[in-house]
C-alpha positions in Angstrom: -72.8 67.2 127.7 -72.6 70.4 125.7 -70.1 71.3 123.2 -68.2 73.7 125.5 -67.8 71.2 128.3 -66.6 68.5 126.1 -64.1 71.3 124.6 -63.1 71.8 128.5 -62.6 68.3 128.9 -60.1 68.4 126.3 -58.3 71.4 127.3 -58.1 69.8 130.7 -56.6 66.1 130.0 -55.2 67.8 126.9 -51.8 66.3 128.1 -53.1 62.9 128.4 -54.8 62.9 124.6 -51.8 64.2 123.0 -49.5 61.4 124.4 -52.0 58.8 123.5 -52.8 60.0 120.3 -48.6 60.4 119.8 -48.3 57.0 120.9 -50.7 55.7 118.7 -49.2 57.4 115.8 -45.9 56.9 116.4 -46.0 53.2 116.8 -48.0 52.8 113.9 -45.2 54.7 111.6 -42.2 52.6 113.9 -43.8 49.6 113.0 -45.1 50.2 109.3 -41.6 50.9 108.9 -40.1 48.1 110.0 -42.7 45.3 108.8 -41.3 43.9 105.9 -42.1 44.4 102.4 -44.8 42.4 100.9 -45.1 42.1 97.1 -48.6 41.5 95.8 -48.8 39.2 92.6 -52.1 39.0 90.5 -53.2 36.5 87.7 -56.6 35.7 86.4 -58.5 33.1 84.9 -61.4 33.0 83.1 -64.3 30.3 82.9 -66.0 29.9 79.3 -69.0 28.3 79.4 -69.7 26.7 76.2 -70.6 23.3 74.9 -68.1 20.6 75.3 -66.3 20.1 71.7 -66.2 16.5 72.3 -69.6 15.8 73.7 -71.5 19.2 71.7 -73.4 19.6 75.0 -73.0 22.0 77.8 -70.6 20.7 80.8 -72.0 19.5 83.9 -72.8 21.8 86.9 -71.9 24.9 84.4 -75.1 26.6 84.7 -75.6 26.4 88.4 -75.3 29.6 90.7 -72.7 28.2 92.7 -70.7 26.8 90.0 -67.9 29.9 90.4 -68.0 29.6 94.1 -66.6 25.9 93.6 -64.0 26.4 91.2 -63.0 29.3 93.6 -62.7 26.4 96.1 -60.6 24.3 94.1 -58.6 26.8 93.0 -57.9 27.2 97.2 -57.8 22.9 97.1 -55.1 21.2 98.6 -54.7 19.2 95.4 -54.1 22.2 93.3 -51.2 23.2 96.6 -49.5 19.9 95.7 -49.6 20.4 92.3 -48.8 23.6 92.5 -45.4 22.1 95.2 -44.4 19.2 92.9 -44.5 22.0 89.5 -42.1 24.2 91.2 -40.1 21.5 93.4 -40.8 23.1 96.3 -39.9 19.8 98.1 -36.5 20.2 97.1 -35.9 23.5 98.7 -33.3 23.4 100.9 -34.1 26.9 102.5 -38.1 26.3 102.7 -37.0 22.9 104.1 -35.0 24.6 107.1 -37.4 26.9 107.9 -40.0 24.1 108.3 -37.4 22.6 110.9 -36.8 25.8 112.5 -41.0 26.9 113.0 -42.7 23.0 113.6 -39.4 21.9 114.9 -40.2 18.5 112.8 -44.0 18.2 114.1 -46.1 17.3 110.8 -44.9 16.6 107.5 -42.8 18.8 105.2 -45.5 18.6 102.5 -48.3 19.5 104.9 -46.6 22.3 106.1 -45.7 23.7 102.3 -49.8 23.4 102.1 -50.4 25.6 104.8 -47.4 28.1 103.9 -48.9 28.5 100.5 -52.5 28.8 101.5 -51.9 31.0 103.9 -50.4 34.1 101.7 -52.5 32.6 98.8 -56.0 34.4 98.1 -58.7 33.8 95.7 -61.2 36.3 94.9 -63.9 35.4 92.2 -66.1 38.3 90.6 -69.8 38.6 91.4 -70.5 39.9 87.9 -68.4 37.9 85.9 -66.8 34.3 85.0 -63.1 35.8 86.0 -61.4 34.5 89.4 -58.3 36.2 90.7 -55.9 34.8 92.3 -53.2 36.7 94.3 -50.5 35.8 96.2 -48.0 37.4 98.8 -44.8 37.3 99.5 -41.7 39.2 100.1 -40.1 38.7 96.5 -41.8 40.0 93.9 -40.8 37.3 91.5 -41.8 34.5 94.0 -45.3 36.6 94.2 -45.6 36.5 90.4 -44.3 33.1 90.3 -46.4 31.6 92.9 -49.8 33.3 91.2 -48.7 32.1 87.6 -48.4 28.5 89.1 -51.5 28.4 91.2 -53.6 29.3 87.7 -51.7 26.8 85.9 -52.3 24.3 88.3 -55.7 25.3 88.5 -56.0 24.7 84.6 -54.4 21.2 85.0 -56.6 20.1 87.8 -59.8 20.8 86.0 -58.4 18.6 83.2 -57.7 15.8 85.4 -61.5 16.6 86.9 -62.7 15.7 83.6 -60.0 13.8 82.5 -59.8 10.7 85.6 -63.8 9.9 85.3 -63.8 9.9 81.4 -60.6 7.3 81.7 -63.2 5.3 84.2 -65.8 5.6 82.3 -63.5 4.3 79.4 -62.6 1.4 81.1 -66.1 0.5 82.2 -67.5 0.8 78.2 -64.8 -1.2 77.3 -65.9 -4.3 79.5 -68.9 -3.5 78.4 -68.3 -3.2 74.3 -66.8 -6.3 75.0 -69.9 -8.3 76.3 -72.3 -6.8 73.8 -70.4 -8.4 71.4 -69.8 -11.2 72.6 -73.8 -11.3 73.1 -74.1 -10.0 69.8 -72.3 -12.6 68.4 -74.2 -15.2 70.4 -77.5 -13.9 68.8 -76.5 -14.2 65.4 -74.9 -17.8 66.0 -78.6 -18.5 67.2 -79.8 -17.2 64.6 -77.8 -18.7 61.7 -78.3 -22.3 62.9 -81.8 -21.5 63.2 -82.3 -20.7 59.5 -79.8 -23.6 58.5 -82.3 -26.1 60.4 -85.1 -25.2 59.1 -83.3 -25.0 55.5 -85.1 -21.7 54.9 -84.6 -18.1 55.9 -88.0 -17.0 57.0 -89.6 -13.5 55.3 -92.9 -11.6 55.3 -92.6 -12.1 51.6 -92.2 -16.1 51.3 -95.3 -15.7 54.3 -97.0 -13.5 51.5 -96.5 -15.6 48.4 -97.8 -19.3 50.9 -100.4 -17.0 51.8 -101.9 -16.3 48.5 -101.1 -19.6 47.6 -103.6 -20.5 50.4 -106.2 -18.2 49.0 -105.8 -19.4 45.6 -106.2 -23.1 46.9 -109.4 -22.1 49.0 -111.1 -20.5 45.7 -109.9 -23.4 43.7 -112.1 -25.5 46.1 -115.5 -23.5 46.7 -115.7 -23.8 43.3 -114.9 -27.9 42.9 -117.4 -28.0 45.3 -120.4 -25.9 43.6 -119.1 -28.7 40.2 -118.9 -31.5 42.8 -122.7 -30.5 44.1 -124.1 -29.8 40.0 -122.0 -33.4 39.3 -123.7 -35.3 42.5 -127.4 -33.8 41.8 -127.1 -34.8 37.8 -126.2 -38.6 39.4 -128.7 -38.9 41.2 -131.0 -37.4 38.4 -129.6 -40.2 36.4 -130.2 -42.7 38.5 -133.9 -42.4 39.2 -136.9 -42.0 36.7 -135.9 -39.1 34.9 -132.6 -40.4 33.3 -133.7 -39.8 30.1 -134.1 -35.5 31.1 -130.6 -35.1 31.5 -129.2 -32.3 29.7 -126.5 -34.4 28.6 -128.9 -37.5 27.4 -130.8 -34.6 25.7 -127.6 -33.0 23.9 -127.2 -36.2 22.6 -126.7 -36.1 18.6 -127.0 -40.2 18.6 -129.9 -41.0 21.2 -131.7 -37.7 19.6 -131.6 -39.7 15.9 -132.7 -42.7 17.6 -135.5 -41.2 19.6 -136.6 -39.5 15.7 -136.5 -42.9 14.4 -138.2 -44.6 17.2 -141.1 -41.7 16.8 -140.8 -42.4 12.8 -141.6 -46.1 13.1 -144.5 -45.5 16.2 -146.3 -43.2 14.0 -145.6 -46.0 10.7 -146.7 -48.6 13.4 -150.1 -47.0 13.7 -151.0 -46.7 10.0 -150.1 -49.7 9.5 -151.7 -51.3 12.0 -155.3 -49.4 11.2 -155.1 -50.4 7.4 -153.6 -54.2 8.0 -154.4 -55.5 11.5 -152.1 -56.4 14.2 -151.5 -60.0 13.0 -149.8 -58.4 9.6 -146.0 -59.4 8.9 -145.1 -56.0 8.3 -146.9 -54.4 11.8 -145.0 -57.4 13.5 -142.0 -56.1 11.9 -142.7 -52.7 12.7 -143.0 -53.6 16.6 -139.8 -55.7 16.7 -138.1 -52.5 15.1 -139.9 -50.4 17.6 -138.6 -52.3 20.1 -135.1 -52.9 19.2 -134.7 -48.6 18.9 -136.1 -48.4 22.5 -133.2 -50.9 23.6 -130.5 -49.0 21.6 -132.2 -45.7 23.1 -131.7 -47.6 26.6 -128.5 -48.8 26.4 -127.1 -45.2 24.9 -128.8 -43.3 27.9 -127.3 -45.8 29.8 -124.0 -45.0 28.5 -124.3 -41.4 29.3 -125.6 -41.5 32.5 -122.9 -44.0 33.5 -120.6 -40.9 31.8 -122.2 -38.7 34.6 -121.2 -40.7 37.6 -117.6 -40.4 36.2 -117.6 -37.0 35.6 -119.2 -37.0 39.2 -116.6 -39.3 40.5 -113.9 -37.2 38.9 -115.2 -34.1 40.5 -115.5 -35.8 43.9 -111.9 -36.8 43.6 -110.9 -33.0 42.5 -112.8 -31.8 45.7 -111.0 -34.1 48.0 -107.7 -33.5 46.4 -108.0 -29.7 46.6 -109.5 -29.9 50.1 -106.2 -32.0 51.5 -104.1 -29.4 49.5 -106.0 -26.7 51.3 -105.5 -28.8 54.7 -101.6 -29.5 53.9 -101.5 -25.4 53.0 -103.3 -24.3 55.9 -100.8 -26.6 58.6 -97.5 -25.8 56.5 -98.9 -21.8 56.7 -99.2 -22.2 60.6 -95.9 -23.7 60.7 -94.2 -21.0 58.9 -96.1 -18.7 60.8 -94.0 -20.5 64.2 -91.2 -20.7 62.4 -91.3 -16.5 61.1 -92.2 -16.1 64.6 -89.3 -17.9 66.0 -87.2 -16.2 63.6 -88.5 -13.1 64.4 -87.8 -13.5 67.9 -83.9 -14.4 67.1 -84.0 -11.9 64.2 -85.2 -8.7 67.3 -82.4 -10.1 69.3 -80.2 -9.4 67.0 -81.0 -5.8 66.4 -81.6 -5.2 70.1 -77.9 -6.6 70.6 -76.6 -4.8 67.3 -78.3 -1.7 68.6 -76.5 -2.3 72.4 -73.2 -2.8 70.9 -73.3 0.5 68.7 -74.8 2.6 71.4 -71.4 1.3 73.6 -68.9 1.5 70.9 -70.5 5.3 70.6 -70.0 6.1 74.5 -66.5 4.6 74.5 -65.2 6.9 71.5 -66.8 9.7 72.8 -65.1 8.7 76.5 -61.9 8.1 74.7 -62.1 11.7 73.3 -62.8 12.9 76.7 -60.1 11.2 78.4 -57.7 12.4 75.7 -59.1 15.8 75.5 -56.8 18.6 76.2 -59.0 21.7 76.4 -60.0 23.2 80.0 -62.8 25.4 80.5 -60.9 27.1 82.0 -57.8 29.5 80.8 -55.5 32.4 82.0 -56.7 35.7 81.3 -54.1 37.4 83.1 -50.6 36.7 83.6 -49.0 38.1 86.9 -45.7 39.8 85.9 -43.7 41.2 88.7 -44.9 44.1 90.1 -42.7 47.3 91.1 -43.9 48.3 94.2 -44.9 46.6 97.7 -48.4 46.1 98.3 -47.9 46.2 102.1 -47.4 47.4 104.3 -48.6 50.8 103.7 -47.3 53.2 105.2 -49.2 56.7 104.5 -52.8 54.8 105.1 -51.9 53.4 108.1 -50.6 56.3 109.0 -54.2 57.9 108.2 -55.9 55.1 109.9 -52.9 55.6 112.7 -54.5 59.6 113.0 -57.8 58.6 113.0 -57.9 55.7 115.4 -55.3 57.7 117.2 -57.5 60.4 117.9 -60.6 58.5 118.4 -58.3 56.9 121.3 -57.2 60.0 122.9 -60.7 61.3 122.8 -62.0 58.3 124.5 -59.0 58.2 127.0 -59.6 61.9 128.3 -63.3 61.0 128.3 -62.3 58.0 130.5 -60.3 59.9 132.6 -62.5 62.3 132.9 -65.1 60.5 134.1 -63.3 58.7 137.1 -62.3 62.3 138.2 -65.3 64.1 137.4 -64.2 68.4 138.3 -66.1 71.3 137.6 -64.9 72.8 134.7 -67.6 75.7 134.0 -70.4 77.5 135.8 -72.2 75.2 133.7 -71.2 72.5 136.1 -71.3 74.2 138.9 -75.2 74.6 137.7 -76.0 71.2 136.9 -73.7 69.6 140.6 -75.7 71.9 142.6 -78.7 73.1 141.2 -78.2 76.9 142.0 -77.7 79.7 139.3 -74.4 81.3 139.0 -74.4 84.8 140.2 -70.7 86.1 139.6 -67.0 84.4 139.4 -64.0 85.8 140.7 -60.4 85.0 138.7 -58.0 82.3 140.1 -54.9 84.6 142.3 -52.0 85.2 140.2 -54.0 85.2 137.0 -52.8 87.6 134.4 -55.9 89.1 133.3 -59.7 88.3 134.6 -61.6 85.9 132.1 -64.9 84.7 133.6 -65.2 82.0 131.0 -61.9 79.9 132.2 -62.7 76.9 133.8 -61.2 76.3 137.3 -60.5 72.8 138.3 -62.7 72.1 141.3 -63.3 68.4 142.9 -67.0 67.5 142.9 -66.1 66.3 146.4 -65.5 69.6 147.7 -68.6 71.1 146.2 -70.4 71.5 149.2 -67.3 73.4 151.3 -67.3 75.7 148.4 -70.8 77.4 148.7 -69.9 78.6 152.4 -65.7 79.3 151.9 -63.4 78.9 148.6 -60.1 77.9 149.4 -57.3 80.2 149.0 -56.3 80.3 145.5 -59.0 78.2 143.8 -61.8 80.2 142.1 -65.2 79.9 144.2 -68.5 80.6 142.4 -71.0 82.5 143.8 
């Protein structure tokens, strides 16, 4: 379809556009005009995300993508609606209350149908670039528009308080219980504890274990060397007791035997001169032997008397050995039983802590979940208050009107194409061309035209197409 047909079109059903595209119009401006008023109120909240004051970290869920999105869908909650009912009293309204009986005709519940009344002219629009959410609400007062949005970001505020509020209470009650156990467990561990150390009449430390263990060291030294004396001691009594008696160092250190063994050489030596110059039968060699012989028995008995001092001394070492050897013994159990015992205590002492460090962990949490549940600072807070505003929001009459021209016109269009179609005519030689394949050689003007103009359309039904090649009809213009 060329331009000049679909201009042809027009001028044909040009009746048929005009009253559609009047109607259109018209009923748009009739009914703009009677819709009533609507009053558009607008408040805003804003979401800070910041650390919790309470808990210095960052609330839960705050950095998530779709954590906007959800506060958008509590603000549109029915929980926020009944707060935002029992705030205002809506329950009380005697018109609201009528109305409800008049439209559900007592079908539902009052309440449920003040949810859907508000919800329905409530709307909630959250910004894609931004932490601000507004809420707007409709209605034909402009102070109950203003009202209602005021009270739907005040609720809003309240709720997300009682969001975080209700678990920290919870949470309270739960550390509570449990503060309560740890210390009742905490007390049962030092009870332990105490009558552990009053048995065993001592209160077990790494430095009593230090001082018992150099103790033991000391005693373990002491006794290697009683032993290396106790070895010397037992080696000198057996010296003593064989042949060699007489080489003992302490027979040898002897100031008495060491005089007596000069004498005894003295008289041998006197023994042998006399004995050369006066015979062995003389009165004075006789004497000389009997003195020889009484300073070998003094010699004897002395030595004997020191040796018999070295089995003493080698007694007395034995006895030092063994003593320091059951001290060592004695030492060595009383160390392993202090080492059960510091164990032991150990073990109660670690219970203890663990149930010290339990209990202070909990008595932690429940401040910090009593600060929670007492806290009184939202996230969230109005950035906007809706004040009422001065002029309707709807309806609009000069854009609908606009929209009324446009559409309107798009209709009428469409309704002469329409028609058009169903009754298809030759408007042009142009049609005449493409229903019956011939070129145009000449028109004539329709009788009782005013003037000839060969570019007028003449209505002609494509039904009578044929008839007109062979004889035009009186009156209707024939091409040829």
């Amino acid at each position: 379809m060329t331009f000049a047909q679909f201009l042809s079109i027009l001028r044909a059903r040009k009746w048929a556009a005009l009253l559609v595209f009047s109607l259109v119009v018209a009923t748009t401006v009739v009914v703009s005009l009677m819709l009533p008023k609507q009053y558009l109120g607008t408040a805003s909240v804003v979401i800070d995300i910041k650390p919790d004051p309470v808990s210095a970290t960052l609330f839960p869920g705050m950095a998530t993508p779709g954590f906007i999105a959800t506060q958008a869908d509590i603000l549109m909650s029915e929980r926020v609606t009944l707060r935002v009912i029992r705030d205002l009293k809506l329950m009380d309204n005697a018109p609201i209350r009528e109305q409800w009986q008049t439209e559900a005709e007592g079908a539902g519940t009052f309440e449920q149908y003040l949810i859907e009344l508000l919800q329905k002219y409530l709307e909630v629009k959250p910004s894609l670039q931004s932490n601000v959410i507004s809420i707007e609400y409709k209605s034909p007062s402009p102070q109950f528009a203003a009202g209602l949005a005021n009270a739907f970001a005040q609720a809003y505020i309240a709720t997300t308080l009682e969001l975080r509020g209700d678990p920290a209470r919870q949470f309270n009650s739960f550390f509570q219980a449990q503060t309560k156990d740890a210390r009742d467990s905490l007390e049962r561990a030092q009870q332990r504890l105490s009558a552990f150390q009053q048995d065993k009449g001592i209160i077990v430390t790494n430095e009593r274990l230090d001082i018992e263990s150099a103790r033991l060291a000391e005693l373990s030294s002491q006794l290697t060397q009683s032993q290396s004396i106790s070895a010397e001691s037992s080696s000198r009594q057996a010296q003593a007791r064989g042949d060699q008696s007489d080489r003992l160092q302490e027979v040898l250190n002897n100031p008495l035997i060491s005089g007596l063994k000069a004498d005894l050489t003295r008289y041998e030596a006197k023994l042998q001169e006399l004995s050369q110059r006066l015979g062995d039968k003389h009165p004075q060699v006789l004497e000389a032997r009997a003195n020889i012989a009484e300073l070998r028995s003094k010699i004897d008995v002395e030595t004997r008397r020191v040796t018999s001092g070295v089995s003493v001394s080698n007694t007395i070492n034995k006895s030092r050995e063994g003593q320091l050897s059951a001290a060592l013994n004695a030492q060595r159990t009383k160390m392993l039983e202090m080492k059960a015992v510091l164990d032991e205590g150990q073990v109660l002492q670690r219970e203890v802590q663990n149930a010290q460090s339990v209990y202070d962990n909990l008595v932690a949490r429940l401040n910090q979940s009593a600060l929670e549940a007492q806290n009184t600072q939202s996230y969230a807070s109005v950035l906007t208050v809706a004040q009422p505003p001065a002029e309707h929001s709807s309806p609009k009459t000069l854009l609908n009107t606009l929209l009324a021209i446009f559409l309107g016109a798009m209709l009428a269009v469409g309704v002469a194409l329409l028609m058009e179609m169903t009754d298809r005519r030759v408007r042009n030689p142009e049609d005449a061309v493409a229903a019956l394949g011939l070129p145009v050689l000449g028109s004539l003007p329709v009788p009782g035209a005013k003037r000839f103009n060969p570019a007028r359309p003449v209505g002609l039904s494509l039904a009578t197409r044929q008839r007109a090649m062979s004889l035009p009809a009186p009156g209707v213009q024939a091409d040829i």
